[in-house]
C-alpha angles and dihedrals in degrees: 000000000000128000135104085093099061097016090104080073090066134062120211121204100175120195103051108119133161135238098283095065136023123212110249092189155315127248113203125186100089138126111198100346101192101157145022127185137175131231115240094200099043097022079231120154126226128190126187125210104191080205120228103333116038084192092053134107082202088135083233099113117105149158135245134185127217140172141259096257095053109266126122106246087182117002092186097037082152132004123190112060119124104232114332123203126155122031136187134171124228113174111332097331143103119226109197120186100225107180099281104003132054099226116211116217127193097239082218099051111013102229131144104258100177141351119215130192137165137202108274097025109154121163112347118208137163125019133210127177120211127214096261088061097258118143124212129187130185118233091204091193091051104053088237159106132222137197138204115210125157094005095300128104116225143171114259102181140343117199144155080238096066089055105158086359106203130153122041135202132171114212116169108310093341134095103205102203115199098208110219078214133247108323095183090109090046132257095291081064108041111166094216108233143210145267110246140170123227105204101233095211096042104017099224122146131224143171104264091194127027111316111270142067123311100191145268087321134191116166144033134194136158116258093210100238102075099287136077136241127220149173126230101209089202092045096043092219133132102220127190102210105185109208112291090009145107131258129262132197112239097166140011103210097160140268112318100040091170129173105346127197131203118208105224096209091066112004094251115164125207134199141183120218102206102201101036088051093235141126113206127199120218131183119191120235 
């Protein structure tokens, strides 16, 4: 999600977490962390740092990849990129949501593979990958999500109800969106949304927890036990929300809690902290 340009208004204080989860450890060296994601082949994780502008086609943007235990294997994996922010694996590559295009990486060589747009792109942000291959990715400014499927971007839907559009997460034949929240009055005066499914044969949306805002909310993963879990980037708080529920804090990790991940061979859950240039690793008790 956004940020370097406004981060100086928050102050992040990582490590900080409740009862619930205890902080494993914390992994300096960023600039900009907005995602990580693990791959399912290697059990590798990325992380991307969009650099100093998260607006900006500056070519600082890059990705790194660390381990579980909270060391960097390969801090500049790729340079290049403008501002990355949500990343996914299919097969062997790396989509990577960069402003205004979704850029494909081989995972081996980390090359740039492939580059897809679409008309009305705005700001591109988080990325899941279905089963069947397919690859969406949120445009928070633009109330949508879109989907690559046989090498073309497309948009999927465009709704009120995708209003600052964010986090993404695919679970059978549902897309569960977190919503950053309404950003018409500017980002001083963000309205917290919601958490909502988009219905992948019909397209139709619906609330996933009780009706209602969440929070400013960034990303979204399965807690492997029904719910979800998600960050909310101004609170700074890592919340679990069960279907046609409300959320609960689980952890307080500081401003800026961006795209989580959870490790699903230990229920480790990592999360960037965009302006303290960290990723923490938390593990529920």
């Amino acid at each position: 999600m956004r940020y370097a340009a406004f981060a100086g208004m928050f102050m992040a204080f990582a490590g900080f977490a409740h009862a619930e989860t205890t902080v494993v450890w914390t992994l300096d060296g960023f600039v900009g962390p907005e995602s990580v994601g693990r791959d399912p082949a290697s059990g590798k994780f990325y992380v991307s740092s969009f650099g100093k502008d998260p607006m900006a086609k500056d070519g600082d943007g890059f990705i790194s990849i660390i381990t579980a235990d909270g060391k960097i294997d390969k801090l500049d994996w790729v340079t290049g990129l403008d501002a990355p922010k949500g990343i996914d694996f299919v097969a062997g590559k790396l989509y990577v949501a960069d402003i205004d295009q979704l850029v494909e990486l081989d995972t081996a060589s980390g090359q740039v593979t492939d580059r897809y747009t679409a008309e009305g792109v705005q700001f591109l942000n988080d990325v899941a990958a279905g089963p069947d291959g397919k690859v969406y990715v949120s445009d928070t400014f633009g109330a949508a999500v879109y989907v690559l499927e046989d090498g073309v971007l497309s948009l999927l839907v465009q709704d009120k109800l995708l209003m600052g559009a964010n986090g993404l997460l695919v679970e059978g034949g549902t897309l569960l969106v977190a919503d950053l929240g309404d950003i018409s009055g500017g980002f001083a005066d963000i309205k917290p949304g919601p958490v909502v499914k988009i219905d992948l044969a019909s397209k139709a949306i619906t609330p996933y927890g009780a009706e209602g805002p969440v929070g400013v909310l960034d990303g979204v993963e399965s807690d492997g036990k029904g719910g979800l879990l998600l960050t909310d980037y101004s609170a700074g708080t890592v919340l679990s929300l069960q279907p046609g529920g409300t959320a609960t804090v689980i952890a307080t990790v500081g401003t800026g809690a961006a795209d989580l991940e959870v490790d699903p061979t230990d229920g480790l859950i990592l999360v960037p902290i965009t302006p303290a240039n960290q990723v923490l690793a938390l593990k529920q008790n």
